[in-house]
N, C-alpha and C positions, 0 to 999 in steps of 0.2 A: 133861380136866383143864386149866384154868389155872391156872398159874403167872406169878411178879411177881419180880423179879430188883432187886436194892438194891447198889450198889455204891460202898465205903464207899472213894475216892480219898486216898493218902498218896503223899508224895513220890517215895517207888522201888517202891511196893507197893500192892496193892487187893485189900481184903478183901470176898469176892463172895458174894452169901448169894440162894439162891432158894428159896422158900415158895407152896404151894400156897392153897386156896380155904380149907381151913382150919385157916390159919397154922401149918403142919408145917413144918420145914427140909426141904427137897428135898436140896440143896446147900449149904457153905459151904466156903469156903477161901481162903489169904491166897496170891497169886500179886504176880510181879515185873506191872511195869507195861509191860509187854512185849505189844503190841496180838493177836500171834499166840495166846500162850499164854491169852489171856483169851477170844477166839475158840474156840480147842479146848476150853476147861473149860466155854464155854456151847452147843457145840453139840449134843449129847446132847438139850437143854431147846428149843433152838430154835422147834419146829413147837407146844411149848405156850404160850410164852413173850409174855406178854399185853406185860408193859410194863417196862421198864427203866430205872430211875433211879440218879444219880449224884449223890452227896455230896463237895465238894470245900470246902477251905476257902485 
């Protein structure tokens, strides 16, 4: 299975959403912007995790 990983960057917070081949939420959830804790919420996905992007404004 691949998975695609979207991460939606706010000031103290990022809302992390990963979606499968076809377009299922796998994952979503609003974490601190805390490099560790965004680490542990994607590692589960890791080994399917095709590509990962980041929305910042």
């Amino acid at each position: 299975m691949t998975l695609y990983c979207g991460i939606d960057l706010h000031s103290n917070n990022s809302v992390i959403s990963i979606i499968n081949d076809n377009d299922q939420v796998c994952f979503e959830k609003r974490l601190p912007n805390d490099i560790v804790s965004i680490l542990e919420a994607l590692n589960p996905y890791k080994q399917d995790l095709h590509a990962c992007v980041v929305e910042s404004t």
